[in-house]
C-alpha positions in Angstrom: 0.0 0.0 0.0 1.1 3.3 -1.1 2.1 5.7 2.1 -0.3 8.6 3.3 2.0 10.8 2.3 2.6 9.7 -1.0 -1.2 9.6 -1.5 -0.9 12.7 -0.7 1.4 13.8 -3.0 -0.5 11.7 -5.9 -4.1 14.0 -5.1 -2.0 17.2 -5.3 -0.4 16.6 -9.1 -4.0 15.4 -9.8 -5.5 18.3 -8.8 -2.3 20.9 -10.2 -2.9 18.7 -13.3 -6.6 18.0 -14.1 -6.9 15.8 -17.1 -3.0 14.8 -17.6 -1.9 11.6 -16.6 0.2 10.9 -13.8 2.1 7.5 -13.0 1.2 6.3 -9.4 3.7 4.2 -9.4 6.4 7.2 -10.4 4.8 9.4 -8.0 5.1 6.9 -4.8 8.8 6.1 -6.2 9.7 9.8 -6.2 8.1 9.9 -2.4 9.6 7.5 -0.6 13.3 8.7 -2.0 12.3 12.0 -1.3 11.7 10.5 2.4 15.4 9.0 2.3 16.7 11.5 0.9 15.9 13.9 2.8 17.9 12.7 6.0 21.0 12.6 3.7 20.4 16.2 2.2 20.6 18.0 5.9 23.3 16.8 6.6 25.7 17.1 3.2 23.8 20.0 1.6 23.6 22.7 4.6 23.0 25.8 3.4 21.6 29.2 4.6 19.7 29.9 1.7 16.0 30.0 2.9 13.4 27.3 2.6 11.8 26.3 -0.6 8.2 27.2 -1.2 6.2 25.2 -4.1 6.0 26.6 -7.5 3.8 25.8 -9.3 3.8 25.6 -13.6 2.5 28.2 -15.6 0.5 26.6 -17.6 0.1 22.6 -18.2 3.0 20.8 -18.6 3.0 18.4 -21.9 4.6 15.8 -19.6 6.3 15.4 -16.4 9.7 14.9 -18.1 10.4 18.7 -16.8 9.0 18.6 -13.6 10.8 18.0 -10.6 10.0 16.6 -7.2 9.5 20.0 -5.8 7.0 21.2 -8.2 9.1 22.8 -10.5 8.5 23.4 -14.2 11.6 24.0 -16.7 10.2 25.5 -19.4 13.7 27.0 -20.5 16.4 25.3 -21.5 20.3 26.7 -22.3 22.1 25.3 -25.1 25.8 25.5 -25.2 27.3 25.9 -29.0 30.7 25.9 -28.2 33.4 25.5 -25.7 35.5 28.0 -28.1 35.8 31.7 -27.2 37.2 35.0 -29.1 37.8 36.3 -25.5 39.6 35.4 -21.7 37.2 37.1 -19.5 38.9 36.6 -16.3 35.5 35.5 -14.4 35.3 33.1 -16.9 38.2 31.1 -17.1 41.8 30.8 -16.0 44.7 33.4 -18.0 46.3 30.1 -19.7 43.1 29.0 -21.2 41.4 25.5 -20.5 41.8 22.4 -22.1 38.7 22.2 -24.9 36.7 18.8 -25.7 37.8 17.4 -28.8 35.3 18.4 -31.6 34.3 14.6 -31.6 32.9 14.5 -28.6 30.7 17.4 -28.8 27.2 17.6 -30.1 26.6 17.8 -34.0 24.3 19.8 -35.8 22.0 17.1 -36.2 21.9 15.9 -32.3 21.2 19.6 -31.1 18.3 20.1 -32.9 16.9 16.0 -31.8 17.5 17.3 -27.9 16.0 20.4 -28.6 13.4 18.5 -30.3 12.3 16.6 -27.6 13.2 19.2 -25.3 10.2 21.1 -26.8 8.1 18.7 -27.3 8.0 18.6 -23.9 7.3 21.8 -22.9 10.6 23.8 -23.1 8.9 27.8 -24.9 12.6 29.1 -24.4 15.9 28.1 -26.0 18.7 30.4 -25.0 22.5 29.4 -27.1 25.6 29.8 -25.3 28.8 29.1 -25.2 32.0 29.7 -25.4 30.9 32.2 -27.7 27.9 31.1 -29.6 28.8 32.8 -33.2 32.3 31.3 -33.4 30.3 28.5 -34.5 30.4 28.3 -38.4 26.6 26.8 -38.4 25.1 28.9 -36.0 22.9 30.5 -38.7 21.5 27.2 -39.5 21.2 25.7 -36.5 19.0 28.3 -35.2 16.9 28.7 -38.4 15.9 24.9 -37.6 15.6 25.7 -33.9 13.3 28.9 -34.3 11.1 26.3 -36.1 10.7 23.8 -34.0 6.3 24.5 -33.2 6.0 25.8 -29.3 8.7 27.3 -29.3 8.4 31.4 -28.4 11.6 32.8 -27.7 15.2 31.9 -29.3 17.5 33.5 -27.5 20.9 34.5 -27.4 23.8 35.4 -25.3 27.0 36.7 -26.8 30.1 38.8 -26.3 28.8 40.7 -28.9 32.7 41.0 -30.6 31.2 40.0 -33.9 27.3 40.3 -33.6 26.8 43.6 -35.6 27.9 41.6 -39.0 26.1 38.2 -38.1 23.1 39.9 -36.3 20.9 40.5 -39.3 21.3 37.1 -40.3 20.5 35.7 -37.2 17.6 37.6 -36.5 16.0 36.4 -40.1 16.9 32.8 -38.6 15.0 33.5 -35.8 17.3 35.1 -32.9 14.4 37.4 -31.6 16.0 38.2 -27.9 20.2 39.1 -26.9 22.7 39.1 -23.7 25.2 41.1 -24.8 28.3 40.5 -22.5 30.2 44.5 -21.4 31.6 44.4 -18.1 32.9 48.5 -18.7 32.7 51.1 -20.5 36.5 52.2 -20.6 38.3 50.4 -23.7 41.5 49.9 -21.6 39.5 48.7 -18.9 37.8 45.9 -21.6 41.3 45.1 -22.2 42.1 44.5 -19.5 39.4 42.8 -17.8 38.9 40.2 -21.1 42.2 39.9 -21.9 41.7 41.0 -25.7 40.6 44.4 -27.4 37.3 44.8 -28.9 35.3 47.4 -26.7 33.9 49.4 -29.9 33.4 46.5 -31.5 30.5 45.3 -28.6 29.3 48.8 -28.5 28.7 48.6 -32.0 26.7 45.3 -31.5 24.1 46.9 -28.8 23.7 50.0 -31.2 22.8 47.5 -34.0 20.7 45.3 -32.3 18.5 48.3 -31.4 18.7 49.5 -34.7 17.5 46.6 -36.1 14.0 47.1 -33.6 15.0 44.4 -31.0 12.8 44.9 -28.4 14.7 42.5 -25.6 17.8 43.9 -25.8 19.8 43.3 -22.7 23.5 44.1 -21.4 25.2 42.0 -18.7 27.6 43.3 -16.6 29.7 41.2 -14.1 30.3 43.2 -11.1 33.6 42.9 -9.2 35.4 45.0 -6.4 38.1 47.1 -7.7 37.8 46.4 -10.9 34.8 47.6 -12.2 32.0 48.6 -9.1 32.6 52.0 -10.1 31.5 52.2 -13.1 27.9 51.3 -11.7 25.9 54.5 -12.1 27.8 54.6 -15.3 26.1 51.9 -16.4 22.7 53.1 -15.5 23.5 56.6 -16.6 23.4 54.4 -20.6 19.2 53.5 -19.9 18.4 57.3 -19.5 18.7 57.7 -23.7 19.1 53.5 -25.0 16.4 51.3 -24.4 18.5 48.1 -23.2 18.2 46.5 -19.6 21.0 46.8 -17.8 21.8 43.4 -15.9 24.5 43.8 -12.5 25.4 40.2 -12.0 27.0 39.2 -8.7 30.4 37.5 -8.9 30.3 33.7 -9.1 32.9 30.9 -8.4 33.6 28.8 -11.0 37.3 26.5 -10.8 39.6 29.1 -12.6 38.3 32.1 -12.0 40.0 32.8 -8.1 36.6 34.0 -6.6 36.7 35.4 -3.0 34.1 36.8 -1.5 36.0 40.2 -1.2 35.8 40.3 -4.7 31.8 40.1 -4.7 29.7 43.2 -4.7 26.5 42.2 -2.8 23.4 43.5 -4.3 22.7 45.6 -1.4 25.5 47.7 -2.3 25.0 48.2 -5.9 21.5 49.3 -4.8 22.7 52.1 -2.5 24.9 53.3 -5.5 22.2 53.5 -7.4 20.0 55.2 -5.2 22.0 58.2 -3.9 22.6 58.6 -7.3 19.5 58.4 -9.7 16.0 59.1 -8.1 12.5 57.9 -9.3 13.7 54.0 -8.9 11.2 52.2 -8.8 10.7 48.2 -8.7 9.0 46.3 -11.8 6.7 43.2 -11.0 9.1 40.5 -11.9 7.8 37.0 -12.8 7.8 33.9 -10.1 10.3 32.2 -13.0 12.6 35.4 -13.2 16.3 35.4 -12.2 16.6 39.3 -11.8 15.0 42.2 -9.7 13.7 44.7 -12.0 13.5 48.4 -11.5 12.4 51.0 -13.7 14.0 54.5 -13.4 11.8 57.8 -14.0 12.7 59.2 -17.6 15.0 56.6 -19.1 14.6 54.7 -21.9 15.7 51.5 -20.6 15.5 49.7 -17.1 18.2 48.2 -14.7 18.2 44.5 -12.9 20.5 43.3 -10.5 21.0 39.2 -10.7 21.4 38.3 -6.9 22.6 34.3 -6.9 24.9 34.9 -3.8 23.3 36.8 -1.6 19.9 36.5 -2.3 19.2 32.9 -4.3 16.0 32.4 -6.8 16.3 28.8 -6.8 12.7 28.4 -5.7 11.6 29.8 -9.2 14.0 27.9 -11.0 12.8 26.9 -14.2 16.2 26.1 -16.5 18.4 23.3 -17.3 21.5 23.7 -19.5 22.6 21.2 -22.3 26.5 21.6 -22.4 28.3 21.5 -25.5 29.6 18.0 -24.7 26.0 17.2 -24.7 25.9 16.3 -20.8 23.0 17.9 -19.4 23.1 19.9 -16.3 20.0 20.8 -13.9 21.7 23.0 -11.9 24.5 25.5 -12.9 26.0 25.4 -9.4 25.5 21.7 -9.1 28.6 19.4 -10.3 26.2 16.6 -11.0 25.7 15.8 -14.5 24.7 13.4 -17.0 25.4 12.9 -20.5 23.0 12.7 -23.6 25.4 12.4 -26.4 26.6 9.0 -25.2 23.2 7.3 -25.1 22.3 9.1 -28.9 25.6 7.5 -30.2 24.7 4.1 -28.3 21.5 4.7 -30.0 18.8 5.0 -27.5 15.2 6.1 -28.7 13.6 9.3 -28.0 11.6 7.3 -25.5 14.8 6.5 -23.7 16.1 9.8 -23.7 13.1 11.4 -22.4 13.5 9.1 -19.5 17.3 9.6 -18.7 16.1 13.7 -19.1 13.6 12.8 -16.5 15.4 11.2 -13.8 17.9 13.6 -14.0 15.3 16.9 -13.8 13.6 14.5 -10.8 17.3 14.3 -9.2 17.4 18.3 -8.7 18.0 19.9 -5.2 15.8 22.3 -4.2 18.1 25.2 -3.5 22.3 25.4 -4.3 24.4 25.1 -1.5 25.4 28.6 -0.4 28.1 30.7 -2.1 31.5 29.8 0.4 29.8 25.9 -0.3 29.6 26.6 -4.3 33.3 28.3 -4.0 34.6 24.5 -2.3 32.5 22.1 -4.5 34.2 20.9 -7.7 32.7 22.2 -10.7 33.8 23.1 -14.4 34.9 27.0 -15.6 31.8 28.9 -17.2 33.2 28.6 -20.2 32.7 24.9 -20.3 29.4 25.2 -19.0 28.0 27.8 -20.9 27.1 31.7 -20.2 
């Protein structure tokens, strides 16, 4: 007999879920090692995040192959072109470079668009490509034209460096590229220089001009924000909304191996807020969406709008809806997590969509509900963003 609790569990999904079918069996399985796991988790997973509450889906999932045992509905998935970069951001990987996968072993043409494909199929309305750098890839233009084709799916995104975007973007957006990141840490060419280890400021300035130019309406600029090296060019920053209609993202300083984070380094959101305030009045916050990684603000007579992307000091994993398909092809539920699990070796083995969608699945169902704290993240063996994708 099943457990009260799993019962339980079983009447909720029916009720979140009217008319889809659920698996008893999956849902009791999922309960009792929620049970055992749970003893486990306190112990090894600590963390001073706050608890999780439920989120629920949007809308009606096409399966449960995205959902996880907390509730949680990934509708957005990030795909990682490339492992290859035109820059050396230093937040991104380590001075000498890393060692890149052998172009083998990373995912064709042809097996991007399958995962996407089932991805989907699935549920997944939001593709975002990655990389590396996403448009070192010679096929990009392709690969999204059959991506931005693939029926449900709304929004093909992209995040770039932007070092070669203003040539490729027209391009891109006829293929279907309808939102952009564009990577700028500063606004002082030596500064760029220094900071990414290459030249190329005008070149990413001229990228956000033409993407606006060419009437993208999503048009957003993230900045990494670190402690003597570039926290003062913050009202800066937000000084470019009053006239250009971009979103300005500050992003917290992450650890990821190579990329010697300390915690003096980080500039807590709190801080950048105060900048920003005695600075600039009329700030005023923007109703952000349960799913939404950033708090937005709007400021009184500019153009554009500023967000501030909190993962240290104040985590959104309780809205988490995103998994990320590395350029490997292993598949990655949590970007802070080091657990992941490959999809290019069961495709070359020749496992059937039916297959994959159940090794997708377990590993969605295998996701903790919050990452373990940013001096945790900074101890726990994990790959350099550039492996795993911006």
């Amino acid at each position: 007999m099943m457990p009260l609790g799993c019962l339980s569990e079983l009447a909720r999904r029916q009720r979140r879920w009217p008319g889809h079918a659920i698996d008893a069996m999956r849902v009791g399985l999922q309960c009792l090692t929620r049970t055992t796991d749970s003893l486990r988790f306190s112990y090894s997973y600590a963390t001073s995040c706050a608890d999780v509450p439920e989120v629920l889906p949007s809308e009606t999932p096409l399966s449960d192959m995205l959902v996880d045992s907390f509730g949680r509905f990934h509708n957005y998935l990030r795909i990682s072109l490339t492992e290859r970069c035109n820059l050396r951001c230093q937040y991104c990987m380590p001075a000498e470079g890393v060692e890149l996968t052998p172009n083998t072993e990373l995912l064709s043409h042809d097996e991007i668009i399958r995962v996407a494909g089932l991805f989907v199929t699935s549920g997944v309305d939001k593709i975002r490509l990655t990389g590396g750098e996403p448009t070192v890839r010679k096929d990009i233009e392709d690969i999204c034209l059959h991506l931005s084709g693939l029926k449900g799916l709304k929004t093909l995104a992209m995040t770039t460096n932007g070092l070669v975007l203003s040539k490729k973007l027209p391009k891109l957006k006829e293929c279907g590229v309808n939102a952009l990141n564009i990577s700028l840490d500063t606004l002082v060419p030596a500064k760029f220089e220094f900071m990414t280890r290459r030249k190329g400021h005008s070149k990413v300035i001229e990228s956000i001009d033409a993407a606006i130019e060419l009437g993208y309406k999503s048009v957003k600029i993230n900045c990494v924000v670190m402690r003597g090296m570039n926290d003062d060019e913050i009202c800066d920053f937000v000084e470019m909304t009053r006239y250009k209609p971009v979103n300005v993202r500050f992003i917290e300083f992450m650890p990821f191996d190579g990329n010697v984070w300390n915690v003096k380094k980080l500039v807590p959101y709190a801080e950048m807020m105060d900048k920003v305030r005695q600075r600039f009045k009329g700030l005023e916050r923007l109703q952000d969406h349960p799913s939404e990684t950033a708090k937005n603000f709007k400021i009184d007579g500019h153009a554009g709008t500023i967000s501030f992307i909190t993962s240290m000091t104040e985590h959104f994993c309780a809205g988490c809806n995103r998994l990320r398909l590395l350029a490997d092809g292993n598949l990655k539920v949590c970007l802070f997590g080091p657990s992941e699990v490959s999809l290019r070796e069961p495709i070359r083995a020749g496992v059937d969509d039916a297959g994959l969608r159940e090794i997708i699945s377990t590993a969605v169902k295998r996701k903790k509900d919050k990452h373990a704290g940013m001096f945790d993240i900074a101890k726990t063996a994990n790959r350099p963003m550039i492996h795993i994708g911006g």
